[in-house]
C-alpha atoms as a printed R data frame, in Angstrom:
    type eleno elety resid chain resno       x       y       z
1   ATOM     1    CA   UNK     A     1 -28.428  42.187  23.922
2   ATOM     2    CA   UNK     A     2 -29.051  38.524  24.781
3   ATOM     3    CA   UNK     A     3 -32.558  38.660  23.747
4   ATOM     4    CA   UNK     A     4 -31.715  40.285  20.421
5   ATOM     5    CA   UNK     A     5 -29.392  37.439  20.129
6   ATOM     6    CA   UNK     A     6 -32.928  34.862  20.787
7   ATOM     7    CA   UNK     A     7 -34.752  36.643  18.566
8   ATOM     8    CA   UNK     A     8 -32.569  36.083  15.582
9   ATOM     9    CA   UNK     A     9 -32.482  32.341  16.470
10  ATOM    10    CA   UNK     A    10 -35.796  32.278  16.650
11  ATOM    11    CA   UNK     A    11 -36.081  33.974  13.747
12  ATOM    12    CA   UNK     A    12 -33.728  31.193  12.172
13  ATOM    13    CA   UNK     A    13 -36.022  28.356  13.289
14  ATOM    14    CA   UNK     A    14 -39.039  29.687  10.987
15  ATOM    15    CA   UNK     A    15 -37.523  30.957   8.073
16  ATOM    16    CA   UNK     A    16 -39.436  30.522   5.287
17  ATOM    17    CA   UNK     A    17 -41.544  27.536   5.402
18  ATOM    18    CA   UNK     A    18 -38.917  24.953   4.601
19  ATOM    19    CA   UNK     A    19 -38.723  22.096   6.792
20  ATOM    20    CA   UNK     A    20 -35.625  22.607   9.055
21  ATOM    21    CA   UNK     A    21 -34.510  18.878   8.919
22  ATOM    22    CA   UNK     A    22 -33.730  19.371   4.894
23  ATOM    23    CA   UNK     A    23 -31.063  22.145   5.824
24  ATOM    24    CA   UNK     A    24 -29.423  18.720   7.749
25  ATOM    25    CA   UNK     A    25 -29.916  16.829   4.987
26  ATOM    26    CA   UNK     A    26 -28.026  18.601   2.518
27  ATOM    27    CA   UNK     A    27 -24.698  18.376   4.962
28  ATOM    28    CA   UNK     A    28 -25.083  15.042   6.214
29  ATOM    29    CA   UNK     A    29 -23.314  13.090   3.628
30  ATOM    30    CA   UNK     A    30 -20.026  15.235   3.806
31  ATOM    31    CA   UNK     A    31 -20.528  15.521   7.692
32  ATOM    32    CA   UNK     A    32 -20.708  12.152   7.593
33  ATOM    33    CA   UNK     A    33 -17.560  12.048   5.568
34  ATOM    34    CA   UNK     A    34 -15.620  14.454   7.216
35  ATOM    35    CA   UNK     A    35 -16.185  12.355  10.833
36  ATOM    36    CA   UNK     A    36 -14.606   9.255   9.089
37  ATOM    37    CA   UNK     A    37 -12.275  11.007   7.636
38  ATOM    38    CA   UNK     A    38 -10.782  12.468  10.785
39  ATOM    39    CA   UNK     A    39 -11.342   8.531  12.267
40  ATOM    40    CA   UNK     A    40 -13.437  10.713  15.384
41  ATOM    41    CA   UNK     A    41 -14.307   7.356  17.035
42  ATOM    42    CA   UNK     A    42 -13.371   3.725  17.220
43  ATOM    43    CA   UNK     A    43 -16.730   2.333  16.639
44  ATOM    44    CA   UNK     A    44 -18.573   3.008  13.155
45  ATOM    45    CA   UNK     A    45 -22.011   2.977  14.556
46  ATOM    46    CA   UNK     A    46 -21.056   5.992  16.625
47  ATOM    47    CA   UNK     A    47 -20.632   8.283  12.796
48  ATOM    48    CA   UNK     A    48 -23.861   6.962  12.306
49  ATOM    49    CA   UNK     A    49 -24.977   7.603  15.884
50  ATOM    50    CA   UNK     A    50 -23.703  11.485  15.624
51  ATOM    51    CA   UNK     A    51 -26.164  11.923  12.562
52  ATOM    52    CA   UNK     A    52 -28.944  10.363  14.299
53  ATOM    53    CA   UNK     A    53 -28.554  12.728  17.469
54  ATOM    54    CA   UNK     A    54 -28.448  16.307  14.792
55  ATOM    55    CA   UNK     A    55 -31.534  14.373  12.416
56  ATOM    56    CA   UNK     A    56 -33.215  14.864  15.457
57  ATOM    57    CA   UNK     A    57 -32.309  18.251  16.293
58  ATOM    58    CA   UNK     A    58 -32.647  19.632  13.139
59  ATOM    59    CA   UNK     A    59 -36.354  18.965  13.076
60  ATOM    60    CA   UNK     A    60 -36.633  21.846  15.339
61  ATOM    61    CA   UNK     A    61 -33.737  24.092  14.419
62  ATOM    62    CA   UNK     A    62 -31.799  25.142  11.761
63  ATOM    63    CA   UNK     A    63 -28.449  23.369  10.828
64  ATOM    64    CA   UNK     A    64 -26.359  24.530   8.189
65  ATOM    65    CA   UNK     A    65 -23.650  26.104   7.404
66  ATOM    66    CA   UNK     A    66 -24.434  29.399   8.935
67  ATOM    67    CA   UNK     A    67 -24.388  27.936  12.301
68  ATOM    68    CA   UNK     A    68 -22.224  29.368  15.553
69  ATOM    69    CA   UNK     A    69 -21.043  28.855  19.189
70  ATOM    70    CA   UNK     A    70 -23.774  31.231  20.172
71  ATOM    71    CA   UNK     A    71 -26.654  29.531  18.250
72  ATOM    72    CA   UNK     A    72 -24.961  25.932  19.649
73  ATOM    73    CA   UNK     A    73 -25.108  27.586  23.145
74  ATOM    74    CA   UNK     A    74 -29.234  28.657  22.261
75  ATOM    75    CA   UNK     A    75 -29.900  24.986  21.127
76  ATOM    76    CA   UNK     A    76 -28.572  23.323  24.414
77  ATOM    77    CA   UNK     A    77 -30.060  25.943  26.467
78  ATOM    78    CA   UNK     A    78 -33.467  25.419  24.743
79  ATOM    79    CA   UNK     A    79 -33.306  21.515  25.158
80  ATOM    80    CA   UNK     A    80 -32.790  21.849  28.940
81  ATOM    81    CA   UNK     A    81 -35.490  23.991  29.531
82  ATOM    82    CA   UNK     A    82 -38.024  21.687  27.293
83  ATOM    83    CA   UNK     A    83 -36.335  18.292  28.475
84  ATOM    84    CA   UNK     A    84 -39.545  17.334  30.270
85  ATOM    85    CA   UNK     A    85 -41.922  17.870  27.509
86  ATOM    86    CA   UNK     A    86 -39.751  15.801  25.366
87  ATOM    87    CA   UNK     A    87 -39.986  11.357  24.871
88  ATOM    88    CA   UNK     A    88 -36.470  11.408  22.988
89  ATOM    89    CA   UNK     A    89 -33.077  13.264  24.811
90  ATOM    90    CA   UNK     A    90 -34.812  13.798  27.577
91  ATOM    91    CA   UNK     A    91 -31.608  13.379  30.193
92  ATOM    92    CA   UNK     A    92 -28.543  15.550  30.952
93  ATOM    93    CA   UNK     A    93 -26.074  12.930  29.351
94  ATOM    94    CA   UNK     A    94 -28.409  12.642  26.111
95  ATOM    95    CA   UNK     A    95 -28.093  16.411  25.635
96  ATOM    96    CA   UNK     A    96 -24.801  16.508  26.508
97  ATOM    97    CA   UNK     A    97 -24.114  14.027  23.836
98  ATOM    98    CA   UNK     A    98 -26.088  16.162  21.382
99  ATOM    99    CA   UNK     A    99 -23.507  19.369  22.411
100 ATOM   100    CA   UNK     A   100 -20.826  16.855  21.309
101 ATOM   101    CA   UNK     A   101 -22.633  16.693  18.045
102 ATOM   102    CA   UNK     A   102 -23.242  19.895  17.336
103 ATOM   103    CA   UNK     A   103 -19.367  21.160  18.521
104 ATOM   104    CA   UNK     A   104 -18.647  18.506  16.062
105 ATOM   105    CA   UNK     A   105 -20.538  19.813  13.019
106 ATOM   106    CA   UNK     A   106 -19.664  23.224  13.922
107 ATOM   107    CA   UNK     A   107 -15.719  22.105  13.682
108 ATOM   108    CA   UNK     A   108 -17.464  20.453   9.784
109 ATOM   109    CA   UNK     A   109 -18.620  23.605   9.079
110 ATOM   110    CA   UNK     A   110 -14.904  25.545   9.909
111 ATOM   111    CA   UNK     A   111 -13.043  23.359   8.079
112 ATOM   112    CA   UNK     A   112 -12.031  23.401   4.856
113 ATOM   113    CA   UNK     A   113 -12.918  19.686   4.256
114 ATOM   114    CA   UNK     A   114 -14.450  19.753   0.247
115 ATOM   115    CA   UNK     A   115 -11.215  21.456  -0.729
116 ATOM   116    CA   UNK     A   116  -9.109  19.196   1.387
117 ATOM   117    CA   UNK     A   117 -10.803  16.355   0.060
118 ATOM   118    CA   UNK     A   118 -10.458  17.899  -3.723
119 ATOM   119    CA   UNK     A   119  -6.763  18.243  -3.474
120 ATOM   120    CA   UNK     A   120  -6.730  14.893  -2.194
121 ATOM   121    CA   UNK     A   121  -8.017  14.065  -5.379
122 ATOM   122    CA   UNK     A   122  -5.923  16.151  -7.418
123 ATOM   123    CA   UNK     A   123  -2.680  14.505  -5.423
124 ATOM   124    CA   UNK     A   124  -3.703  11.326  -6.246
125 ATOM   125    CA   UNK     A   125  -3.787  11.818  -9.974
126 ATOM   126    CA   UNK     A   126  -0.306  13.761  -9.493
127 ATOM   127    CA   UNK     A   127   1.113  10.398  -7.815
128 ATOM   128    CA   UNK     A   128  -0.005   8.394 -10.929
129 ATOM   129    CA   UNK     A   129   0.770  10.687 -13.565
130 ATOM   130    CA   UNK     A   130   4.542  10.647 -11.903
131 ATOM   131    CA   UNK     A   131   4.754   7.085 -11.272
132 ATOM   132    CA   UNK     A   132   7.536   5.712 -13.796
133 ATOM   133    CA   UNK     A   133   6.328   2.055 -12.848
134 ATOM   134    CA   UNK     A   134   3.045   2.342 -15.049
135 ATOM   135    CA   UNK     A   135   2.630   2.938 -18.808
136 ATOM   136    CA   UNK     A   136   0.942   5.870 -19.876
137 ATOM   137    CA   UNK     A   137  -1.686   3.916 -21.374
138 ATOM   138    CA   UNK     A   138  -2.461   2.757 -17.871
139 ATOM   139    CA   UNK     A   139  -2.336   5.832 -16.402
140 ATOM   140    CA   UNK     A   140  -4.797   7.385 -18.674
141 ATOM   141    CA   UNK     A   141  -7.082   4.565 -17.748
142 ATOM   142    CA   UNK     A   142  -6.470   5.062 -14.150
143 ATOM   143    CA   UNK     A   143  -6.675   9.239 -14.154
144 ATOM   144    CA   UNK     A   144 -10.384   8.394 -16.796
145 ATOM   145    CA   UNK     A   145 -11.815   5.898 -14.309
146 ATOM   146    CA   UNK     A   146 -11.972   8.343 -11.673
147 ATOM   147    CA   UNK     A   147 -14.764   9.797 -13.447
148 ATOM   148    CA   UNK     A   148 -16.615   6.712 -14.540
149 ATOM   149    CA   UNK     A   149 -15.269   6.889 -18.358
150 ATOM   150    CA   UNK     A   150 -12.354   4.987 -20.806
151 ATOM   151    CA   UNK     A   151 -11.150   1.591 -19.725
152 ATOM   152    CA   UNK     A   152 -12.898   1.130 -16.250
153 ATOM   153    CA   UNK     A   153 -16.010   2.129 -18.020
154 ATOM   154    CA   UNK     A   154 -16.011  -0.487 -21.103
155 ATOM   155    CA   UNK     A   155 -14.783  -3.126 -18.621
156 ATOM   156    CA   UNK     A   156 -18.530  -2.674 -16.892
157 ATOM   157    CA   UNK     A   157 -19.956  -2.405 -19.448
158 ATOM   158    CA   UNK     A   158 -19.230  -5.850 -20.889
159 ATOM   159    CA   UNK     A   159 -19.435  -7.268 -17.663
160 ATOM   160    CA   UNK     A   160 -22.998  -6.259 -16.380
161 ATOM   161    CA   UNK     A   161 -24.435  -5.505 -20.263
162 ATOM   162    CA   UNK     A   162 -26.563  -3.067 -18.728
163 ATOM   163    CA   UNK     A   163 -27.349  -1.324 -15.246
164 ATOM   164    CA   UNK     A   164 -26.579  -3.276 -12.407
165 ATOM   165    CA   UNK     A   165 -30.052  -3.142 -10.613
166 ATOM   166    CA   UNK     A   166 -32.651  -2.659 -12.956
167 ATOM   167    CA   UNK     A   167 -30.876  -4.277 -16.164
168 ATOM   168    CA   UNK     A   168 -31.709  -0.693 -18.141
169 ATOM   169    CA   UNK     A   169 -29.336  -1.123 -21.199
170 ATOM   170    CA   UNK     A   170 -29.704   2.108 -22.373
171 ATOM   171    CA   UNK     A   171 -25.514   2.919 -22.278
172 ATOM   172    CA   UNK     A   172 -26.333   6.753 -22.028
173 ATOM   173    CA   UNK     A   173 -28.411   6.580 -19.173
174 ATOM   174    CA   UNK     A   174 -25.441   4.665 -17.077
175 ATOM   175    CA   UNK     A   175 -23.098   5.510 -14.702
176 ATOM   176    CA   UNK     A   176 -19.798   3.975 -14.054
177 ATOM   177    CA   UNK     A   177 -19.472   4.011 -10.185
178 ATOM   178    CA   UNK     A   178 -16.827   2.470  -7.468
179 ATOM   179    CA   UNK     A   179 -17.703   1.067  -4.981
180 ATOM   180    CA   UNK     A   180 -14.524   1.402  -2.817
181 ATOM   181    CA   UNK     A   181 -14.255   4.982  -3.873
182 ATOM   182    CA   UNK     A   182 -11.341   6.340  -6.501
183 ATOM   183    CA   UNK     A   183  -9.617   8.422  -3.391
184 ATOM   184    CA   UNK     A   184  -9.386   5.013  -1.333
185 ATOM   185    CA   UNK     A   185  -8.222   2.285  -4.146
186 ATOM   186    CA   UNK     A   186  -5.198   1.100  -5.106
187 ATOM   187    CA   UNK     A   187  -4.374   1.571  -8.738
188 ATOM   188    CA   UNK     A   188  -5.286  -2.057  -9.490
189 ATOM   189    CA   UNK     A   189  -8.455  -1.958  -7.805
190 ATOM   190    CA   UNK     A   190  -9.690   1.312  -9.699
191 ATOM   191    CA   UNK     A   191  -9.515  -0.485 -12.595
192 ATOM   192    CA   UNK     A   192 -10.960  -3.901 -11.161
193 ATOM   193    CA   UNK     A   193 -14.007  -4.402 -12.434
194 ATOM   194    CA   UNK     A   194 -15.182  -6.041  -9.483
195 ATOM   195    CA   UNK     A   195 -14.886  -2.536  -7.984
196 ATOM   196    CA   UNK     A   196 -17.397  -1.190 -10.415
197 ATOM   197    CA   UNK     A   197 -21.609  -0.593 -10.662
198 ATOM   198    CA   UNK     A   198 -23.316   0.664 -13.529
199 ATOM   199    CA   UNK     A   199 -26.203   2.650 -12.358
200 ATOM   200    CA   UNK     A   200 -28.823   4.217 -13.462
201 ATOM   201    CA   UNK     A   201 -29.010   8.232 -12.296
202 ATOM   202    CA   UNK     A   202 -30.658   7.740  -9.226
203 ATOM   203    CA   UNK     A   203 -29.005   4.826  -7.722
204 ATOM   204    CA   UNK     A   204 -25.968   5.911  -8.694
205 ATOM   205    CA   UNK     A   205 -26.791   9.176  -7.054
206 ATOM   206    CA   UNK     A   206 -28.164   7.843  -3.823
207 ATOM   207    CA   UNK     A   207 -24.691   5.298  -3.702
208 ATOM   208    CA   UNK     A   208 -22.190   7.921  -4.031
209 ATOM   209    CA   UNK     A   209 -24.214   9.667  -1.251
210 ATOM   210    CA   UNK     A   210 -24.054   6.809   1.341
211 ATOM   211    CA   UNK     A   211 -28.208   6.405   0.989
212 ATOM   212    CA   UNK     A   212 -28.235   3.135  -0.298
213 ATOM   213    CA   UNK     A   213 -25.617   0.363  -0.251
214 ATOM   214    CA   UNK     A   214 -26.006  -3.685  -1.015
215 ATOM   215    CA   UNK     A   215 -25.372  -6.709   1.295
216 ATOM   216    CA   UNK     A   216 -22.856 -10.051   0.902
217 ATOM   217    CA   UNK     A   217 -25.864 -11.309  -1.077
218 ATOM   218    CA   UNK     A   218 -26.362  -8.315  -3.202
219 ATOM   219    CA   UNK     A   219 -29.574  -7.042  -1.445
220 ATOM   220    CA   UNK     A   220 -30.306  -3.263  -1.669
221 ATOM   221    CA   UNK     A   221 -29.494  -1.611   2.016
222 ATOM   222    CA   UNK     A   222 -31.438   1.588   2.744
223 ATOM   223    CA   UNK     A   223 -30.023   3.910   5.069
224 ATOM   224    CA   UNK     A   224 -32.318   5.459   7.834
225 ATOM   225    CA   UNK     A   225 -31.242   9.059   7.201
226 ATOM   226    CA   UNK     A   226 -33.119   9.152   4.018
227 ATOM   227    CA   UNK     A   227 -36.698   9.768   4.421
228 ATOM   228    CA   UNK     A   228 -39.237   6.644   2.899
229 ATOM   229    CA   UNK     A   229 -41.118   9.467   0.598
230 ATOM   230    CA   UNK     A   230 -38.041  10.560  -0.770
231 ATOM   231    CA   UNK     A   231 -37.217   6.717  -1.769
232 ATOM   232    CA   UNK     A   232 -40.544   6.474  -3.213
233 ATOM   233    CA   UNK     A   233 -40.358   9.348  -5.109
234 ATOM   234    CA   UNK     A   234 -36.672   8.240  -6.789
235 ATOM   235    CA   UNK     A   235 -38.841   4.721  -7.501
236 ATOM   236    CA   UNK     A   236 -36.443   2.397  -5.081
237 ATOM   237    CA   UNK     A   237 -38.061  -0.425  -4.315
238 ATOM   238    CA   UNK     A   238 -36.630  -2.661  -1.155
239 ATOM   239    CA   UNK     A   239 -36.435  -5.895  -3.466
240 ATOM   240    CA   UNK     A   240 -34.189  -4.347  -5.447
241 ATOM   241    CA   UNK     A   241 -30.647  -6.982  -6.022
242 ATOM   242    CA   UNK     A   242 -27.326  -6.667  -7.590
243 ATOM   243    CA   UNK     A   243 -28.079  -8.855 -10.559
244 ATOM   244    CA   UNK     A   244 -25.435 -10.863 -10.176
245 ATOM   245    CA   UNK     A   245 -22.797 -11.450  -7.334
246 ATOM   246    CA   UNK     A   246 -19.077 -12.970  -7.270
247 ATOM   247    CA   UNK     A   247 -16.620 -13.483  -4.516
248 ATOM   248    CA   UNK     A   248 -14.541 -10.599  -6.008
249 ATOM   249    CA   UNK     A   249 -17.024  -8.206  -4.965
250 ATOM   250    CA   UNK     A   250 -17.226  -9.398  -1.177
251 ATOM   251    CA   UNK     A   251 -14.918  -7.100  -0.238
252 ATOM   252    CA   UNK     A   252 -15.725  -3.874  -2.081
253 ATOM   253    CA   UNK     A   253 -19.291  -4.152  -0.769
254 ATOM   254    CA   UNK     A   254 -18.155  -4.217   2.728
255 ATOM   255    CA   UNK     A   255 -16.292  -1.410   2.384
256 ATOM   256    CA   UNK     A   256 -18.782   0.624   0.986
257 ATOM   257    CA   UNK     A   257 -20.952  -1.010   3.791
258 ATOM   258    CA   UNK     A   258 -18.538   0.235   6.817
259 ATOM   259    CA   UNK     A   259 -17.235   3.214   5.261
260 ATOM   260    CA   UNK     A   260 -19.231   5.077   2.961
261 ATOM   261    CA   UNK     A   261 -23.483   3.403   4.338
262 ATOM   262    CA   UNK     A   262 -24.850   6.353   6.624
């Protein structure tokens, strides 16, 4: 029975000929997520340590959402017998600190953290709609900037006249993003417009996701977990700058730095 159980593993490991490490890569962000949100550790570079340890595993096996205590039992198992053969994890304590990892992602995987984090969301515009202290006028620009559009999104506009990187001026082509996200502001600072990018797709993309982030002098920060090609490919250059920066954003940046950078 065991060895029917291998063979299905194995069978996992070669499906198709998709690189395993992109199954990873399509969870990481709201793994990522999920680990902050439960505050799992007291240090931030452990998150970021976590997805470092399963980048590396995934290379060689599948991880996605179909994984299981058996399969996480077939990994480990695997890694000890191949430990020698290997120049990275190649103690007891640095698999055993991968187990934690995977136990981790498999708890990800079983929870219900996307509709947790939607009705969040969903509370959060509840709490303004009922709060007798605003005008409606300001909660419709509150509940709008959520998704980039009404007040929040004309107060970038006239601020950065164009995107906030490349200077594209196109208004069509930009998005209105937070950085200190929506869920985590304050009323006042989801309308600050020192809370506020406008992006071009693909930055504004890769920002939401935690791939790219920008540094107390508005340099663009590349995270690690995002392959070089794939940065190429979206045309990110690393001289890319903020094209202009003001005390007011100091804060919001280091948020997004700490909090939402993988």
């Amino acid at each position: 029975m065991f060895d029917e159980i291998l063979k299905t593993f194995e069978c996992n490991e070669c499906e198709d000929d998709m690189n395993t490490e992109q199954f990873f890569i399509d969870e990481q962000t709201d793994f990522f997520n999920y680990l902050v949100e439960q505050k799992a550790f007291e240090k931030k570079q452990t998150y970021r340590d976590y997805i470092t340890r399963l980048r590396y595993v995934s290379k060689f096996y599948k991880l996605d959402k179909s994984i299981t205590k058996d399969y996480i039992a077939y990994i480990i198992n695997d890694l000890k017998k191949t430990m020698k053969d290997r120049k990275a994890y190649n103690s007891l304590r640095s698999i055993s600190d991968i187990a934690s990892g995977l136990k981790k992602f498999l708890e990800y995987v079983n929870s219900d953290f996307n509709n947790r984090l939607e009705n969040s969301i969903l509370t959060e515009e509840q709490k303004v709609k009922e709060d007798n202290n605003i005008n409606q006028t300001e909660k419709d620009a509150i509940i709008k900037a959520r998704v980039g559009q009404g007040l929040f999104r004309q107060k970038l506009m006239n601020y950065w006249k164009g995107c906030s990187v490349t200077e594209c001026k196109t208004q069509s082509l930009l998005m209105a993003s937070h950085i200190k996200p929506w869920r985590d502001s304050t009323n006042e600072q989801r309308l600050d417009v020192y809370n506020g990018l406008l992006l071009i797709p693909n930055l504004d993309k890769l920002f939401d996701k935690g791939y790219i982030s920008f540094d107390k002098n508005g340099s663009l920060i590349c995270s690690s977990f995002i392959p070089q090609k794939e940065l190429e490919i979206l045309g990110i250059s690393p001289n890319m700058h903020l094209m202009c920066m003001e005390k007011q954003h100091l804060m919001y940046l280091k948020y997004h730095r700490e909090f939402c950078l993988l």
